[in-house]
C-alpha positions as CSV (number, residue, x, y, z in Angstrom):
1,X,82.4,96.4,64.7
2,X,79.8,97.4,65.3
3,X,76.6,95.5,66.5
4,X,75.6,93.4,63.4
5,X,73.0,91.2,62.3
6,X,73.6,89.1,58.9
7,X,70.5,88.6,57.0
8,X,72.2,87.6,53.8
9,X,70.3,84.0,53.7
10,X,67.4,82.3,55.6
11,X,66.3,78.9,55.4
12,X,63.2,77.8,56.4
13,X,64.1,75.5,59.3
14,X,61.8,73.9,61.5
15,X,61.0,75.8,64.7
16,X,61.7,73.9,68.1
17,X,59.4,73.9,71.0
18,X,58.0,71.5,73.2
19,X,55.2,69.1,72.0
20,X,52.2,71.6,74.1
21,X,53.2,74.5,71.7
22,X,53.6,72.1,68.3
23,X,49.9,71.0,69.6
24,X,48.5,74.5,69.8
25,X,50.4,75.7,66.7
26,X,48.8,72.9,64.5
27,X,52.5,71.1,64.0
28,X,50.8,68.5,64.2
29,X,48.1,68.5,62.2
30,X,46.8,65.4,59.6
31,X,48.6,66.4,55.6
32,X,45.7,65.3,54.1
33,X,41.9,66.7,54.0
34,X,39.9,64.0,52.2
35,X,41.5,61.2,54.1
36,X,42.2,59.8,57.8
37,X,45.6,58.7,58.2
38,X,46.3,55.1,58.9
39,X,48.0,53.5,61.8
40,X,51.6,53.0,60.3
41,X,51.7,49.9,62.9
42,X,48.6,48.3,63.7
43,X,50.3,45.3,65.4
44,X,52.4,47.5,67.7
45,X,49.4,49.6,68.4
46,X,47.0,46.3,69.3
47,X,49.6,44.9,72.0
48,X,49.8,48.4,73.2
49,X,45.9,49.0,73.4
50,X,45.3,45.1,74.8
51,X,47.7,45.7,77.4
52,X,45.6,49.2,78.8
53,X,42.6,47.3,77.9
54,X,43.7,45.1,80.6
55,X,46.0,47.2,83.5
56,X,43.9,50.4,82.9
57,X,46.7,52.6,84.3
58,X,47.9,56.1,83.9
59,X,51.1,54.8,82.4
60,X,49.4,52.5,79.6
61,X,47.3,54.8,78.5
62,X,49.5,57.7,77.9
63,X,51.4,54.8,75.8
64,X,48.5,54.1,73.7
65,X,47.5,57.9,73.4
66,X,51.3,58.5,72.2
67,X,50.9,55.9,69.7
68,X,47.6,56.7,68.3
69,X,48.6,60.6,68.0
70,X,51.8,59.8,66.0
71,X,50.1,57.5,63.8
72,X,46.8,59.4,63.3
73,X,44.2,57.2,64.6
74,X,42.2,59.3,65.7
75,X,38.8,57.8,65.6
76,X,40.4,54.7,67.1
77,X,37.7,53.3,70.8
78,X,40.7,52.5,72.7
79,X,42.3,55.7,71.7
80,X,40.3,57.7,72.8
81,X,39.2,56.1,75.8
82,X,42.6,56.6,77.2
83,X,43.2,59.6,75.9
84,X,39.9,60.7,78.2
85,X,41.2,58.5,81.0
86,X,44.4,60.8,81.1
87,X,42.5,63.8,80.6
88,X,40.1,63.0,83.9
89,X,43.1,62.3,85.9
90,X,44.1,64.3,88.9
91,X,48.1,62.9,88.7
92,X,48.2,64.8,84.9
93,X,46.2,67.8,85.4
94,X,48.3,70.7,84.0
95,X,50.6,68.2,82.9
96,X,52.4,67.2,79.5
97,X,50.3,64.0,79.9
98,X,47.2,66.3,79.6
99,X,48.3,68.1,76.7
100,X,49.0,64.9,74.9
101,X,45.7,63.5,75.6
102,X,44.0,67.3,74.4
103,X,45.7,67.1,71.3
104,X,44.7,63.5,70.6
105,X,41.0,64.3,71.0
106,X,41.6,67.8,69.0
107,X,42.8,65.2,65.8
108,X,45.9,66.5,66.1
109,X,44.5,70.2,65.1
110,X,45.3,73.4,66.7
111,X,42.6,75.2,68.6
112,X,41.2,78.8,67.1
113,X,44.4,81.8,67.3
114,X,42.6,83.2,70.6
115,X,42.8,79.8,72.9
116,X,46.2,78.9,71.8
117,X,48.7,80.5,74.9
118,X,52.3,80.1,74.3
119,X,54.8,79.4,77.7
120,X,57.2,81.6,76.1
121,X,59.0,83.2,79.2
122,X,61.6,80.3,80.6
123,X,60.8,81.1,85.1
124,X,61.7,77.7,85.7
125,X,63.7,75.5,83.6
126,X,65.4,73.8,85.8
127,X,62.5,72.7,87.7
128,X,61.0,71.8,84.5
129,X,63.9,69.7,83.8
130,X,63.6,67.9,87.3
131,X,59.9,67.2,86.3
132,X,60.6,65.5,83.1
133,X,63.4,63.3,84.2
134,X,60.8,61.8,87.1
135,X,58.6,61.6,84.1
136,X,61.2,59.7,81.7
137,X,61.7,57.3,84.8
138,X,57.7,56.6,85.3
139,X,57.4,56.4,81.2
140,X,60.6,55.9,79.7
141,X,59.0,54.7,76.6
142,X,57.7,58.4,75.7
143,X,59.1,59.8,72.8
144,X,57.5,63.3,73.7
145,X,59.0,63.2,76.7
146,X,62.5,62.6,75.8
147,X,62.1,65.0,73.0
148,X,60.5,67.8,75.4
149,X,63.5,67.1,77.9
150,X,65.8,67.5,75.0
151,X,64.7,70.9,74.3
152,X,64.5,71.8,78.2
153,X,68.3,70.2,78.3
154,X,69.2,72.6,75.4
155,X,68.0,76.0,77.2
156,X,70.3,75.3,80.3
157,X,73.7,74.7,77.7
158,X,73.7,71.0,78.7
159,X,74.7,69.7,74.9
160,X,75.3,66.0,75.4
161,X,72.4,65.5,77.7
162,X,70.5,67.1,75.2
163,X,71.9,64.9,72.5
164,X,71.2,61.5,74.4
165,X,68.0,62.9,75.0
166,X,66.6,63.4,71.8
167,X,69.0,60.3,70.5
168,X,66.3,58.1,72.8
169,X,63.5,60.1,71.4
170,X,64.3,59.2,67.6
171,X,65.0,55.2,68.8
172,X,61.6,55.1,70.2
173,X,59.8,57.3,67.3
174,X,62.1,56.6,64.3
175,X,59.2,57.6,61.8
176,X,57.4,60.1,63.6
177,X,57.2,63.9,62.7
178,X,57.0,66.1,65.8
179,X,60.1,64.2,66.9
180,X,61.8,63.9,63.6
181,X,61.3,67.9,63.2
182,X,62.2,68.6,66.8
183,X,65.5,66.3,66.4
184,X,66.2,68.1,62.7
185,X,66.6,71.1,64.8
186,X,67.8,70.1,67.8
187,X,71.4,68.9,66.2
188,X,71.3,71.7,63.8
189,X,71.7,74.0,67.0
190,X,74.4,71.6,68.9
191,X,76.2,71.5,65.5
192,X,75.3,68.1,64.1
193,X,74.0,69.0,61.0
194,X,74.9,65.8,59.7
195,X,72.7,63.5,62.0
196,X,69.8,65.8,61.2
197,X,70.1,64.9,57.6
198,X,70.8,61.2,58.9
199,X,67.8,60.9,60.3
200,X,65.4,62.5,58.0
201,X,66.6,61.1,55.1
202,X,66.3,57.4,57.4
203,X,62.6,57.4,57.7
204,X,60.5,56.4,55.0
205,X,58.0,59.0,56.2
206,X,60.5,62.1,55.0
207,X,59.5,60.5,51.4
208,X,55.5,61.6,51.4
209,X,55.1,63.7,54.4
210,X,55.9,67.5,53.1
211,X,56.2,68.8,56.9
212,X,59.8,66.3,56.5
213,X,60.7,66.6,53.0
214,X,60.8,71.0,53.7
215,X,63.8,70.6,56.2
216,X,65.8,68.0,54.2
217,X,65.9,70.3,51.4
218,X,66.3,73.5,53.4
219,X,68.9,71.7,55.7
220,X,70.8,70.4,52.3
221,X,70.6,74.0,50.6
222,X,72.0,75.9,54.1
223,X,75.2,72.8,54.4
224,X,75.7,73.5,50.2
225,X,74.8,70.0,49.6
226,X,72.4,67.8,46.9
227,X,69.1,67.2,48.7
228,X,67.4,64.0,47.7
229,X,63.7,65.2,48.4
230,X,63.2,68.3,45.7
231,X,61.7,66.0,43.1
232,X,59.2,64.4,45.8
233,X,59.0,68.0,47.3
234,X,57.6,69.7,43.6
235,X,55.1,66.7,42.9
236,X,53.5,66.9,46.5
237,X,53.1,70.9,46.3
238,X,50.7,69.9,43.4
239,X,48.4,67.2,45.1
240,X,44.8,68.3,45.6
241,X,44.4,66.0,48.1
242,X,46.6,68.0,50.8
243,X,45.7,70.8,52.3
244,X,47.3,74.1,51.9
245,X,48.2,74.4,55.6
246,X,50.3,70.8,55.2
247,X,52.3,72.3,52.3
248,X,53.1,75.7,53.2
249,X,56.6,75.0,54.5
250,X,57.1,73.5,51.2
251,X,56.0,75.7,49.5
252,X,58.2,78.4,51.0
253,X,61.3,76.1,51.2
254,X,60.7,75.4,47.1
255,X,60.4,79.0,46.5
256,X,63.8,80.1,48.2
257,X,65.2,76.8,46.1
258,X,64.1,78.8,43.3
259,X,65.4,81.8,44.1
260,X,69.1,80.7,45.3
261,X,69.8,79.1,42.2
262,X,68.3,82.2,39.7
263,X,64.7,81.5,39.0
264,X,63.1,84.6,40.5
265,X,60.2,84.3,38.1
266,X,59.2,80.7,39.8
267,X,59.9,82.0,43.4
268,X,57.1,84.6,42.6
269,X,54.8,82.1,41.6
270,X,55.1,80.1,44.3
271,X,54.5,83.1,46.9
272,X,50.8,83.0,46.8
273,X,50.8,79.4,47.0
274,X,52.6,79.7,50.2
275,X,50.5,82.0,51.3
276,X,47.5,80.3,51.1
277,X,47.4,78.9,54.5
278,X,50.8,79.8,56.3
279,X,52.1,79.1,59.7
280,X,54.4,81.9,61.6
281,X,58.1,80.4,60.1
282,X,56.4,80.5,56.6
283,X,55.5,84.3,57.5
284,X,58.8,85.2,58.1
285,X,60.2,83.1,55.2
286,X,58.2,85.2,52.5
287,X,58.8,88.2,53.9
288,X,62.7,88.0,53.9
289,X,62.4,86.8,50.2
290,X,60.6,89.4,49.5
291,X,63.3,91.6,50.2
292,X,65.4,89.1,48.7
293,X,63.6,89.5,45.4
294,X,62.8,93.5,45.4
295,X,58.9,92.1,45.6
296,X,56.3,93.7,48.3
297,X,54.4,91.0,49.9
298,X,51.0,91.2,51.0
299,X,49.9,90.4,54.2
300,X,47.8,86.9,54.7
301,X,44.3,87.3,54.5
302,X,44.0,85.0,57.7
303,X,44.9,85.1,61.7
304,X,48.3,83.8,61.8
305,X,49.6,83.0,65.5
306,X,53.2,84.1,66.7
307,X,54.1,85.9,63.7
308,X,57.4,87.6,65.7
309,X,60.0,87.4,63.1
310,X,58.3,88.6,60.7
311,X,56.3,91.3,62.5
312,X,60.2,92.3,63.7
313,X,61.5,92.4,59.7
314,X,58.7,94.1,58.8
315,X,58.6,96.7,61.2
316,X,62.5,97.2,61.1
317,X,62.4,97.5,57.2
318,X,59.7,100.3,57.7
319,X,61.7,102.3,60.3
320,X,59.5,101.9,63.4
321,X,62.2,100.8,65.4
322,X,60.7,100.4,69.0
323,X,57.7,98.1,67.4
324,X,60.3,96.5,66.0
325,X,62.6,95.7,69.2
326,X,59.1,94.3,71.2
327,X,58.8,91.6,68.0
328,X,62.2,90.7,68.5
329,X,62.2,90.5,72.2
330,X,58.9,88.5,71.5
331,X,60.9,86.2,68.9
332,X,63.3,85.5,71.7
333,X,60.9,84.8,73.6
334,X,59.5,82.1,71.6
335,X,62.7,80.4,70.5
336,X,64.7,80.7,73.5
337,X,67.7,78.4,72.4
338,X,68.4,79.8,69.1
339,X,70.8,82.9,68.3
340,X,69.5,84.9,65.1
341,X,66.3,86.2,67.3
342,X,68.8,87.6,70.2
343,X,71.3,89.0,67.3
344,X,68.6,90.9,65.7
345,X,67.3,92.5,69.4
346,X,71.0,93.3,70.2
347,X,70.9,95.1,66.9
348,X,67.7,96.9,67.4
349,X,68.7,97.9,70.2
350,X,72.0,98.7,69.7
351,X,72.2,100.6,66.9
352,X,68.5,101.3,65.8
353,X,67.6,102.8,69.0
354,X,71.1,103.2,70.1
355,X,70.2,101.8,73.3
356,X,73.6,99.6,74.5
357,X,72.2,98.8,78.3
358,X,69.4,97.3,76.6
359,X,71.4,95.2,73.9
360,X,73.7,94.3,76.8
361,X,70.8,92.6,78.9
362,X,69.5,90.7,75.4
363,X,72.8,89.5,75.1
364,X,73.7,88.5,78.2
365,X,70.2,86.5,78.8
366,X,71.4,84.2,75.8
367,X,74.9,83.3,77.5
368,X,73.8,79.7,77.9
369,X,71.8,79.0,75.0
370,X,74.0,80.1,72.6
371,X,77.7,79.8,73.9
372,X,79.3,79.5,71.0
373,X,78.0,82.0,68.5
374,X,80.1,84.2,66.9
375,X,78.1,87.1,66.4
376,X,76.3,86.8,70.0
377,X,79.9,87.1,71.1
378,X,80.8,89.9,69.2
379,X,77.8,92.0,69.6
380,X,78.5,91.4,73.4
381,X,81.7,92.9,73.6
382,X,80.6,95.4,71.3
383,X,78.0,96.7,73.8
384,X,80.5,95.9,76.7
385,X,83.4,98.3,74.8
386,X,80.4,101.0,73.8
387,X,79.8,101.3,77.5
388,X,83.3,101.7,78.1
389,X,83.9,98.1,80.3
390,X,86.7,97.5,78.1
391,X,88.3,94.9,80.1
392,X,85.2,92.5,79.4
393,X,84.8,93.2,76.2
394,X,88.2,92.4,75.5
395,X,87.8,89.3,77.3
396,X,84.5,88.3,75.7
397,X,86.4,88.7,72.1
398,X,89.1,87.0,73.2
399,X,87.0,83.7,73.9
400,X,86.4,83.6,69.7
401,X,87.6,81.1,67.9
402,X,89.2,83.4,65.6
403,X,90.4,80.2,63.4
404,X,86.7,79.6,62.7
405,X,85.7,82.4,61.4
406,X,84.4,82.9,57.5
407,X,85.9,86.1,55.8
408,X,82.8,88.4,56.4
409,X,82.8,86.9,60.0
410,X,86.3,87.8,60.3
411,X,86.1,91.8,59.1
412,X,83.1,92.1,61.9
413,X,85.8,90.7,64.7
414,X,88.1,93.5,63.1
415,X,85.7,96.2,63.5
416,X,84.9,95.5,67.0
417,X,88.6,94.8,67.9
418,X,88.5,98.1,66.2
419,X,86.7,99.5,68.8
420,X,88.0,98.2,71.8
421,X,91.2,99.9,70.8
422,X,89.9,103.0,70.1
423,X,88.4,103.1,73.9
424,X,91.8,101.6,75.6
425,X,93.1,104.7,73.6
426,X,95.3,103.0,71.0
427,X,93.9,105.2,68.2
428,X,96.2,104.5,65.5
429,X,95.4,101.1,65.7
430,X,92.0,101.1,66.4
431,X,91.8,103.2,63.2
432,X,93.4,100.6,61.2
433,X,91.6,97.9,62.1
434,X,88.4,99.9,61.2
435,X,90.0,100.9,57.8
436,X,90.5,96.7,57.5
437,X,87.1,95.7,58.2
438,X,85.2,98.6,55.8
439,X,87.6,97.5,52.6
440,X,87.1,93.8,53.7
441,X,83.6,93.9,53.8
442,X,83.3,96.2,50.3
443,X,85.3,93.9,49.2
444,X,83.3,90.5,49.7
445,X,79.8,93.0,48.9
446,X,78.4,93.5,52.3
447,X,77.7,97.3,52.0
448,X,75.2,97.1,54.7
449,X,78.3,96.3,56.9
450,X,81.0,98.4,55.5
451,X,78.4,101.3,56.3
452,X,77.9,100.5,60.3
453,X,81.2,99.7,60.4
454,X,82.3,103.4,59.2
455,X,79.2,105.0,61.5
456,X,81.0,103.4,64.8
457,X,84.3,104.6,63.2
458,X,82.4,108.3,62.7
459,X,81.3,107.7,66.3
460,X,84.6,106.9,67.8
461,X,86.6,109.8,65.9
462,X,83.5,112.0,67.3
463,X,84.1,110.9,71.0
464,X,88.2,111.9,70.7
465,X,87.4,115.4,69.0
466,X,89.7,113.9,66.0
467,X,89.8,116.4,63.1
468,X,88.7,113.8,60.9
469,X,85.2,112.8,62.8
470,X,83.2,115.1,60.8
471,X,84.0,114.0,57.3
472,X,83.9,110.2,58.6
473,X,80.4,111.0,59.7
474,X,79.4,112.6,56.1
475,X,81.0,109.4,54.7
476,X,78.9,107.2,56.6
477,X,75.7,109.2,56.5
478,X,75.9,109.1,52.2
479,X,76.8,105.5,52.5
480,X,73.6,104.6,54.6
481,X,71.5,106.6,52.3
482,X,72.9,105.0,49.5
483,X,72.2,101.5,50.5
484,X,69.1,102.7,52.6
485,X,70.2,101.4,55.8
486,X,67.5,103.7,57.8
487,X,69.2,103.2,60.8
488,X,72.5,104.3,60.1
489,X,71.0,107.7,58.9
490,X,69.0,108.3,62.0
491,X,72.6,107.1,64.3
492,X,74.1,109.6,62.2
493,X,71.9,112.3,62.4
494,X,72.2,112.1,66.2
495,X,75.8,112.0,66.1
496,X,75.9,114.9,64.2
497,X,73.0,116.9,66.5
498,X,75.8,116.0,69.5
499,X,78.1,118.1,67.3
């Protein structure tokens, strides 16, 4: 088409990132406040801590510190006397190793918003991935290490390794929730949404833990299938005995549930409560449904780290579009692997601050991450034709799987194949293809499409002095102030300034 960005549903799915962040962002944090958690396996822990007890090396003790963190024992002698064996250790200093150990004597909590420093910019990755495969070798019965190569594996487009990887994760940690949640999302993006389920709905932990039972429904509701958890899901929101901060997901995951299926009176109740104590996905969650359900959402009260997606929706819905584009670039940043964050930069930049060169370099730094999304595809040869390479842009829309494609997915490959034509100079047919796409999209009620579709057709009959451009452009100009798409009027006020 036209750059696009579809916002028409969000799920609140859990984020992915390597077990240092999940540490600092307080993933993996105790549910409860008024109790300790309990070692889920105190046999398997004793043989573990007996054999460190007795071979005091680097290796045992990170296996007894891995144990004890993903069972909660955190007040647990031989615990923590590995856990400050690694941390002394000159062979784990600014290791994963070290970070494990940290988080282990934290309790599992995060450290205070100001100490918590996110590795968000990928220098290194294959390096990194180098580093945890000689790790897997030396520990091979790490979970986190399996699971952090997973994620590394995933950045560099290596799909099966990444697979196997976190497959060996989930056999050594069947029942734990930073690799459960990592894996959830992990074959969500290398499109085995059925395994995720598999294994969520497997453990017995997705039955009581809320930070579990949130992506089971949300992953059930975004597939259009039953979730098994909702019940479970509505009694724990109202147990005194967890805190706020272990039930926010929940919270917000029940709320959309609420709001899909035409209870927008028990979606706003449960806002607050989500509120309460929210992490950064939670944020953003609220924040698109209160768009969703015509309701302005305050701010939390509190610090709330890495709040890029929703400082980016925010910021977009209130017109300050170059505030906007740093969020998103920052959203990118922190989930490198995942598409939606690099779609909605391309679009900022594209369209909002009609700024192709910089949409091109978004798109083209997600190449291996995301290889096979549609719209990271077409918003790439969009920017390609819009800067008149029209060779590669033909090329990049020729590697769609046009078969694959939904109906609205299919009038935004139209509108783009739209404008390809029109810049090989095939006018008649780049026309019609436009003219397709707008009904199309009218048609199946995306009216936020239909109106950047007709502001690149506008632009395009501008460019070719076509007798036509100006009333195109008026069209286009009343249909963005019609469905207040802010930055369709200020594209078309430029336009029309460039006479």
């Amino acid at each position: 088409m036209s750059q696009t960005f579809d916002d028409t549903n969000r799920q609140i799915l859990p984020r992915w990132y390597p077990f240092g962040i999940a540490s600092q962002l307080g993933d993996l944090e105790p549910v409860a406040e008024r109790e300790t958690p309990k070692i889920s396996s105190p046999m398997a822990f004793a043989v573990k801590a007996e054999e460190w007890r007795q071979k005091r090396t680097l290796a045992h003790a990170l296996d007894v510190v891995g144990t004890a963190l993903v069972s909660g024992a955190f007040h647990d002698h031989d615990g923590r006397e590995a856990a400050g064996f690694v941390s002394a250790s000159a062979e784990s200093e600014h290791s994963l190793g070290r970070q494990i150990a940290e988080s282990y004597l934290r309790g599992g909590r995060t450290p205070t918003p100001s100490q918590v420093d996110l590795p968000f910019e990928e220098l290194a990755n294959r390096a990194t991935i180098a580093h945890l495969r000689a790790l897997t070798r030396r520990f091979p019965r790490s979970p986190i290490v399996w699971a952090d190569l997973a994620y590394r594996y995933a950045l560099a487009g290596e799909k099966s390794k990444s697979v196997r990887s976190m497959d060996i994760a989930v056999f050594l940690a069947p029942d734990n929730r930073f690799i459960l949640r990592s894996a959830a999302r992990c074959f969500l993006h290398l499109d085995q949404a059925d395994k995720s389920l598999y294994y969520l709905r497997r453990s017995p932990l997705s039955r009581r833990d809320p930070w579990l039972i949130s992506p089971e429904v949300a992953i059930s509701e975004s597939l259009g299938r039953s979730s098994r958890l909702i019940r479970a899901g509505r009694t724990i929101i109202g147990d005194a005995n967890l805190s706020p901060w272990a039930i926010n997901e929940l919270v917000a995951t029940l709320s959309t549930l609420e709001a899909r299926h035409g209870s927008a009176r028990k979606a706003k109740k449960l806002i607050p409560q989500a509120l309460q104590d929210p992490n950064e996905n939670t944020v953003a969650q609220i924040e698109w449904l209160g768009v969703a359900l015509r309701q302005e959402v305050a701010r939390p009260s509190q610090i709330v780290v890495a709040t890029y997606e929703a400082d980016a929706r925010r910021s977009l819905r209130a017109g300050e579009f170059e505030q906007a584009l740093g969020y998103a670039k920052g959203w990118c940043r922190f989930q490198p692997f995942a598409s939606r964050p690099v779609i909605l930069a391309s679009y900022i930049a594209a369209v909002c601050l009609q700024d192709d060169e910089e949409a091109l370099a978004i798109l083209e730094r997600a190449e291996a991450t995301a290889p096979d999304s549609f719209l990271i595809k077409n918003n790439h040869a969009f920017s390609l034709a819009s800067l008149n390479r029209v060779a590669d842009a033909a090329k990049v829309q020729q590697s769609i799987d046009q078969a694959s494609l939904r109906a609205r997915e299919r009038s935004t490959f139209a509108a783009t194949r739209g404008l390809i034509e029109f810049r090989k100079g095939d006018l008649q047919e780049g026309r019609r293809l436009y003219a397709k796409a707008i009904s199309d999209l009218k048609n199946v009620g995306d009216y936020r499409g239909a109106t950047i579709a007709t502001l690149f057709l506008a632009r395009e009959e501008l460019r070719v002095s076509s007798p036509v451009g100006e009333a195109v452009l008026s069209s286009a100009r009343e249909m963005a102030l019609s469905y207040e798409v802010k930055e369709a009027v200020r594209y078309a006020d430029t336009l029309a300034r460039q006479g």
